[in-house]
N, C-alpha and C positions, 0 to 999 in steps of 0.2 A: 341495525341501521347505522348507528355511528361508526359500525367497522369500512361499511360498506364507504363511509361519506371521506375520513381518514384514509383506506386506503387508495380511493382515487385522487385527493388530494398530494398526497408522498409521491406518487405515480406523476401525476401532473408535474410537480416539480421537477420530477427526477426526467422524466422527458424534454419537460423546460432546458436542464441544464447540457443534457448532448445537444438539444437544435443549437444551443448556442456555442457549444466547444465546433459542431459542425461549422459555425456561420463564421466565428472566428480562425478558426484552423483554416478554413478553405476559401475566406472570401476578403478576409481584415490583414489578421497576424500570419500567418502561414504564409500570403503571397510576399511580402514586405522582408521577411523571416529569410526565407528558401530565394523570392529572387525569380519565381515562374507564376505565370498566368492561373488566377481559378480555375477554369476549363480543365489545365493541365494537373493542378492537385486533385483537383476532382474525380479526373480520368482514373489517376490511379488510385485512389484509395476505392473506386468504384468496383475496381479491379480486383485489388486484395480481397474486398469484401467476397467475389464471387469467385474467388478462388477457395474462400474460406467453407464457401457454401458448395464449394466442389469435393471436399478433403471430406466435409459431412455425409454427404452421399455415398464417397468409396466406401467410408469407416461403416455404413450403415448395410452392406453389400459384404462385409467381409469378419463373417458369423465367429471365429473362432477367436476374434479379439475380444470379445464381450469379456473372455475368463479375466480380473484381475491378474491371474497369474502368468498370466501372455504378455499382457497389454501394459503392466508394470513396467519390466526390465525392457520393452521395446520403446517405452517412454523415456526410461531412463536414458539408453543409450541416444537417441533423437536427442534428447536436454545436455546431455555431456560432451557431446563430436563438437558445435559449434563453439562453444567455452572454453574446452581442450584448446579448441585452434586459436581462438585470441588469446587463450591467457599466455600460451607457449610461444606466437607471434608477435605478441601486443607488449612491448618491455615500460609498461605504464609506471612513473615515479610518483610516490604519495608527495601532494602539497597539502598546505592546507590544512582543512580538520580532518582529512585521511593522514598526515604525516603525524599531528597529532595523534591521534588516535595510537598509532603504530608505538611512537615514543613512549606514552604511557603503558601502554601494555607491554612494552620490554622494561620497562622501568620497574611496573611490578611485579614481573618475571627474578626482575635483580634488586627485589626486597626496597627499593626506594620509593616507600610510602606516600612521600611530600610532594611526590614532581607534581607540576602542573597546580598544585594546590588552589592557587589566590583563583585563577578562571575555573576550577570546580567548583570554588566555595559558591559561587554566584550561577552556576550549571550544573549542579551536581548530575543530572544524570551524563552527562560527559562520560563518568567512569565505569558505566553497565558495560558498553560495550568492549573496551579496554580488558575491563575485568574478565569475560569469555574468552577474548583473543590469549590474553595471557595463559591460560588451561591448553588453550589449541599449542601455543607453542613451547610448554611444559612439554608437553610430547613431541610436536614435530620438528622444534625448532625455530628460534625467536627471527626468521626470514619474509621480506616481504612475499616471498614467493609463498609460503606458510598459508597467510594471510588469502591470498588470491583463491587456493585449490579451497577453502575450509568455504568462500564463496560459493566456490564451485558446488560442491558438496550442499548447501544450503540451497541454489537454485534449481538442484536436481530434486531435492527435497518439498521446495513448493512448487511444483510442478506435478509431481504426484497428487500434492495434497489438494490442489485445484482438480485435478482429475475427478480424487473420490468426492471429493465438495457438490461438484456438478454432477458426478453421477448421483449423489445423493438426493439432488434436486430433482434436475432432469434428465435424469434416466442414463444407460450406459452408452451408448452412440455420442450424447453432449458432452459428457464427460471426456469420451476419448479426443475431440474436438478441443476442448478447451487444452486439455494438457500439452496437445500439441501446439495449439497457438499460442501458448506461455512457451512451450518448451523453444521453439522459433521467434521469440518475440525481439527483435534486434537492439531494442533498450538493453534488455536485460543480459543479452550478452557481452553487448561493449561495456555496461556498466561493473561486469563481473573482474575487473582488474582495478575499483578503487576498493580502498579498505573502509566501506562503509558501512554503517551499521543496517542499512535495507534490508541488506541479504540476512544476515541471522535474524532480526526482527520480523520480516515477510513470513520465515517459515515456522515459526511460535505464533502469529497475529493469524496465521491460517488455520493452523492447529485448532485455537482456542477457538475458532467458528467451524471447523469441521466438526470436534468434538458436541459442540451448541447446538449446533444441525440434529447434528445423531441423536440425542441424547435428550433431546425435547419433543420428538416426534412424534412419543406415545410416553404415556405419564408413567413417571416412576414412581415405584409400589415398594415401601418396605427399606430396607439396606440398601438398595440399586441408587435412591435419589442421592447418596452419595457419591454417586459419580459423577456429581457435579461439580463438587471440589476440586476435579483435576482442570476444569474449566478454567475457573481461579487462579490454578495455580500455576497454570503455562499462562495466564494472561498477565497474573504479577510479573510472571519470567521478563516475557517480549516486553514489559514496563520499564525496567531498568532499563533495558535497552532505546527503544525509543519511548519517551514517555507521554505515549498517544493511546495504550490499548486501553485508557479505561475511557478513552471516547465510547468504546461500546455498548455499557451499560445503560445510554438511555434507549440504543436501537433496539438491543437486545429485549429490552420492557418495551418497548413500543411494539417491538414484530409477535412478543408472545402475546400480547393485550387485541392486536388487531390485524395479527395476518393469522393466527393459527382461531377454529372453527369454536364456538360455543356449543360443548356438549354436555354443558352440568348448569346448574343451577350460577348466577350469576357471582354469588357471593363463595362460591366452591371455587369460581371458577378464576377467582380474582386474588384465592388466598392461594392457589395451587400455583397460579404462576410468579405472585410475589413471595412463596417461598423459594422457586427455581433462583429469581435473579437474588435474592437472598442469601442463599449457598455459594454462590459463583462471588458477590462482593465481599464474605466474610471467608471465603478461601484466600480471597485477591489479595486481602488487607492480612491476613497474618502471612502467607507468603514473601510481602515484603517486608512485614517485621520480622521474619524468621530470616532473611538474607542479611538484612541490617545486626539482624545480631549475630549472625556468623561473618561476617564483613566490615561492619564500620572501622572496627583496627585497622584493618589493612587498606581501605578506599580511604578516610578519613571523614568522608561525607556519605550523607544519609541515600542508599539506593533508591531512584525511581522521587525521591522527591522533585519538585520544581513549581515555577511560575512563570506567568505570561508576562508577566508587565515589562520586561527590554522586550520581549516577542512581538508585542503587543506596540512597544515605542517606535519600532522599527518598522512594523508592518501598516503604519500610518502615517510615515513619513511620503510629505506627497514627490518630493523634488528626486527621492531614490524610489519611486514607485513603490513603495513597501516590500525592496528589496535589502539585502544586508550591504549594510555602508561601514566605514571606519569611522565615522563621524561619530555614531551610536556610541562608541567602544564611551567616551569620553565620561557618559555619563555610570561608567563603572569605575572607572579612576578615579574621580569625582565623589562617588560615595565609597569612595575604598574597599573595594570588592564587599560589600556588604550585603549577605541576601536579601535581607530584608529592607534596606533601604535602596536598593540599588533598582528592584522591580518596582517596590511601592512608589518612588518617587518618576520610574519610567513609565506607570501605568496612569497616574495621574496626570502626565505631560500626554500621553498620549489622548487620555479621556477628552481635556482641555483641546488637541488639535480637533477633535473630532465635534463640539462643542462651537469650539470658534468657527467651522467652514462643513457645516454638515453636507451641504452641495457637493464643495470639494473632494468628503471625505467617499461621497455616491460614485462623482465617476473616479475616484481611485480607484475603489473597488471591480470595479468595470474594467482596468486596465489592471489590475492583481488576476482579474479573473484568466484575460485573454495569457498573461505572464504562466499562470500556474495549470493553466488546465488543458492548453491549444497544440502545442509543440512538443515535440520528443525530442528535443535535440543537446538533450545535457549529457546525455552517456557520452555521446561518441567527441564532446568538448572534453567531459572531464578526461576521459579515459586517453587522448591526445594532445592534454595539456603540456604533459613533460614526459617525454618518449626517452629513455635512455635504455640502452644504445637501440638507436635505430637499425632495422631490419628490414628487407625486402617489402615486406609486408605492411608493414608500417611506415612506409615511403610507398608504397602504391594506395592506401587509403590516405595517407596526406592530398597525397596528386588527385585522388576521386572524389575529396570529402564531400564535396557538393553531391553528388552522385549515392554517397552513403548517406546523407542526412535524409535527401529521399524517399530514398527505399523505406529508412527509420521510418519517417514521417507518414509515409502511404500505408505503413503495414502499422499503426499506431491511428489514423484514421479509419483505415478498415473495422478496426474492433470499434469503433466507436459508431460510424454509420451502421453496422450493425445491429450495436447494442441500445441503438436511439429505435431501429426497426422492432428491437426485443422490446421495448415498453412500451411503444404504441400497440403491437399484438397483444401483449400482457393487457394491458386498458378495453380492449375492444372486444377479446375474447374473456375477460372478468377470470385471466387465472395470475393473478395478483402474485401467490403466495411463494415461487418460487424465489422471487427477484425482490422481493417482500425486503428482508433483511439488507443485500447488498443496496437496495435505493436510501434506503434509511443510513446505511455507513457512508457513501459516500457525500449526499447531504451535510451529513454533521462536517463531515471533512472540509466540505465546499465553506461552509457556516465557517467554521474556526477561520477560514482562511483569508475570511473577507475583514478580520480582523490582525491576525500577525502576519507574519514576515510569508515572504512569497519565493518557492523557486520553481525552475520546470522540472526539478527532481522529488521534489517533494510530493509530485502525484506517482509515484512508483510504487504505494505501496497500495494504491486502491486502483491498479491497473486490474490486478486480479478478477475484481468486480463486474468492470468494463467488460473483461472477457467471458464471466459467467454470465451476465447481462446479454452479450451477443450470440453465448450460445441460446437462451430461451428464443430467440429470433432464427438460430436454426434448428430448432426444432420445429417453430411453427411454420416457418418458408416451406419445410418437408414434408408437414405432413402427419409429423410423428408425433403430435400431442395428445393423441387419443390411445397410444400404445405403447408407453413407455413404462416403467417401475420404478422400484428402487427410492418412492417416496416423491415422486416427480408430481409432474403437472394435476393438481385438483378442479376440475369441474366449482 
C-alpha cells in the first residue's frame, strides 16, 4: 500500500513539474524570451511532438533495426553528421569557465601544479574536469580544437547510452526513439563547441543509471552482487567532474524501496536492497579516495569534494534572481579564499536572506524555476558568444539567430509536451515503474535548484530524462505497452 501511495505521489509531482515548464515555456517566459505569440510556440512544439511520434511509428515498421548491432553505428553516425558540421563551421572561442577550464588543463599538461590555485581552494571540484582534458591532450594535443572533437566523442557516446537505457525500460522501438531524439537534440549540438564539463559528465552520469537499471533488475546471487561496484565506481568518476552524481543515491533508495515489486518477506526485502545501495556508496567513497590518493600531488586539492554555501549565497540572491553575479565573488576575497569559511559564512547569509523575507525567497523560486527549467536558449548563446574567425556559416546563424533559437526551443518543448503526456499515461495506466527512477532524479534536481544558483544550462544534464519520460508516452500513444521486452512496461 505505501508503495502504491509514494509512487503516485513522486508521479504527481513529477507531472506537476512539466505542466508547469509547459505553462512557463509557452504562455509566461518563452513568449517574452523568443518575442512570438503562445499560439505560435504552441504550434510548434505541438509539431515537433508529432513528428517525434511519426519517427516512432517508422522505427516500429522497420524490423531489422531492432539488432543493437544495426541500430548502433546508424545511431552513431545520425549523432556525429550534425556535431561534425558545427564544430568544423562553428569557430566558437572559450570565455569564461570554458577558457578556464582549457588554461588549466594545459597548465597541467606543462607540470604547473599551482595555477588557478586560490579559485580551487574554494571549488575544488573545478580541477576533475581539467584533470581528464589534460590525458585527452596528452595524446591529441593541448588544442581547443582537441577539446571540442573529445565532446564530440562524449555525445555520441550518450546517445547510445540513452538508447540501451530506454530500451532497457521500454522496450527496443523506445529506445531507437530516444537515441535519435538525443542524437538531433539542437542543444546539445550547438552546445558541442564549449569546453564544458556536461559533455564528459553526461556520459559517466548515464552510465552509472544504465549500469543501475541492468544490474538491479533481478537479484544478485553469489560473486555477481559485485557488479555493483562498478556502479560506484563510474558514479565517483562523473563526481570529480560535476559534483552532482551522488544526488542519486537518495533516488536510487527510493526507486529500489518503491518502484521495484515485493517478492520476499519484508525484512528480506529491505536488507537486499540496502545492501545494493550499500555497495554502490562504499564503491563511491573509496573511488574517490583512491583518485585523491593517486592525484592530490598533482591537483593540489581534494577531487570531488565541495559545498553549497556561495551556491547556496548566490542562488538566493533576489535582485540577480539566483543567478551568478560578480558581487558574490566579494565574499571570497573577504574570507581569503578559505573553504571553509568562505561557504560557511555564505551559507549562513544565505539562511538569514531566506529567514528575513520567506515570501520573497517563494516567489524567487518561482522565477529560478521559469530561469532554469523553460528555455533552451544557452547553447546557441554560449556557442556564439565569441565566434573567431567567422565563417559563412556562422554569419548566416548570426543573421537567423532568432530563427535558430526556435527551432531550439520547439524541439526542446516537444520532448517536454510529451514527456508531461508519458506521466499522465504512466499515473493512469498504474505502470509507474519505468519512469520510476528518472521522476525521482529530476525532482532532487528541481529541489537543489530552488536553493542554489540558477542557469538555462544547468538543465542539460537531466534532458536525458525528459526524453526517456517522452518516450514512455510513445509507447503508450502506439499502442505498444502490452508488447514490448527487454524489462519494459510492468502491468
Amino acid at each position: 500500500m505505501i508503495q502504491k501511495i509514494v509512487r503516485k505521489v513522486v508521479l504527481s509531482f513529477y507531472l506537476l513539474f512539466f505542466i508547469l515548464v509547459v505553462i512557463y515555456g509557452n504562455f509566461l517566459r518563452g513568449p517574452y524570451l523568443y518575442q512570438r505569440p503562445t499560439l505560435y510556440l504552441l504550434f510548434y512544439s505541438l509539431l515537433m511532438s508529432g513528428g517525434f511520434v511519426g519517427v516512432f511509428y517508422l522505427l516500429k515498421k522497420v524490423e531489422f533495426l531492432k539488432s543493437p548491432k544495426i541500430f548502433i553505428p546508424l545511431l552513431s553516425l545520425i549523432a556525429f553528421a550534425p556535431r561534425y558540421i558545427w564544430v568544423r563551421l562553428m569557430n566558437t572561442v572559450p570565455v569564461y569557465d570554458f577558457l578556464r577550464y582549457y588554461n588549466y588543463a594545459a597548465a597541467l599538461l606543462q607540470g604547473d601544479y599551482d595555477a588557478y590555485l586560490e579559485i580551487r581552494n574554494v571549488f575544488p571540484h573545478l580541477s576533475g574536469y581539467p584533470l581528464v582534458l589534460s590525458y585527452v591532450y596528452r595524446l591529441f594535443g593541448d588544442t581547443v580544437a582537441v577539446g571540442k572533437w573529445f565532446n564530440v566523442f562524449c555525445s555520441v557516446g550518450t546517445a547510445i547510452l540513452l538508447y540501451l537505457l530506454v530500451r532497457e525500460l521500454l522496450g527496443d522501438t523506445a529506445g531507437q526513439a530516444a537515441g535519435l531524439i538525443f542524437a538531433l537534440y539542437p542543444a546539445d549540438i550547438m552546445y558541442i563547441t564549449l569546453l564544458a564539463s556536461e559533455h564528459v559528465f553526461l556520459v559517466l552520469f548515464l552510465l552509472s543509471i544504465y549500469l543501475f537499471i541492468h544490474y538491479t533488475k533481478t537479484t544478485l546471487t553469489g560473486w555477481k552482487v559485485l557488479r555493483l561496484l562498478l556502479v560506484g565506481l563510474v558514479m565517483g568518476i562523473a563526481h570529480i567532474i560535476r559534483p552532482v552524481s551522488s544526488l542519486l543515491f537518495p533516488p536510487m533508495l527510493a526507486y529500489l524501496l518503491f518502484f521495484h515489486e515485493i517478492k520476499k518477506p519484508m525484512v528480506s526485502f529491505l536488507k537486499e536492497k540496502g545492501k545494493v545501495v550499500a555497495m554502490i556508496v562504499l564503491a563511491f567513497f573509496l573511488t574517490l579516495g583512491m583518485l585523491n590518493l593517486i592525484y592530490l600531488d598533482t591537483v593540489k586539492v581534494p577531487l570531488g569534494k565541495t559545498a553549497g554555501g556561495f551556491n547556496m549565497y548566490v542562488g538566493t540572491d533576489p535582485e540577480r534572481t539566483g543567478m551568478w553575479n560578480p558581487t558574490a565573488w566579494q565574499i571570497i576575497e573577504e574570507y581569503d579564499h578559505d573553504f571553509y569559511r568562505v561557504h560557511g559564512e555564505a551559507q549562513r547569509r544565505a539562511i538569514e536572506r531566506i529567514k528575513e523575507d520567506p515570501t520573497g525567497f517563494v516567489a524567487l523560486a518561482e522565477q529560478k524555476f521559469a530561469i532554469q527549467w523553460t528555455t533552451d536558449d544557452y547553447a546557441l548563446y554560449w556557442s556564439m558568444l565569441e565566434v573567431y574567425p567567422d565563417t559563412a556559416f556562422s554569419l548566416w546563424v548570426e543573421e537567423n539567430k532568432d530563427t535558430v533559437d526556435i527551432v531550439a526551443q520547439s524541439y526542446y518543448m516537444g520532448i517536454v509536451m510529451l514527456a508531461l503526456l508519458g506521466v499522465w499515461y504512466s499515473i493512469k495506466k498504474r505502470r509507474e515503474y519505468p519512469i520510476g527512477l528518472a521522476a525521482l532524479i529530476v525532482l532532487v534536481f528541481t529541489a537543489a535548484h530552488v536553493l542554489i544558483e540558477v542557469q538555462s544550462r544547468y538543465h542539460h544534464p537531466v534532458v536525458p530524462f525528459f526524453i526517456l519520460t517522452a518516450a514512455a508516452a510513445l509507447v503508450h500513444v502506439t499502442g505498444a505497452g502490452d508488447k514490448i521486452g527487454n524489462g519494459g512496461l510492468r502491468a
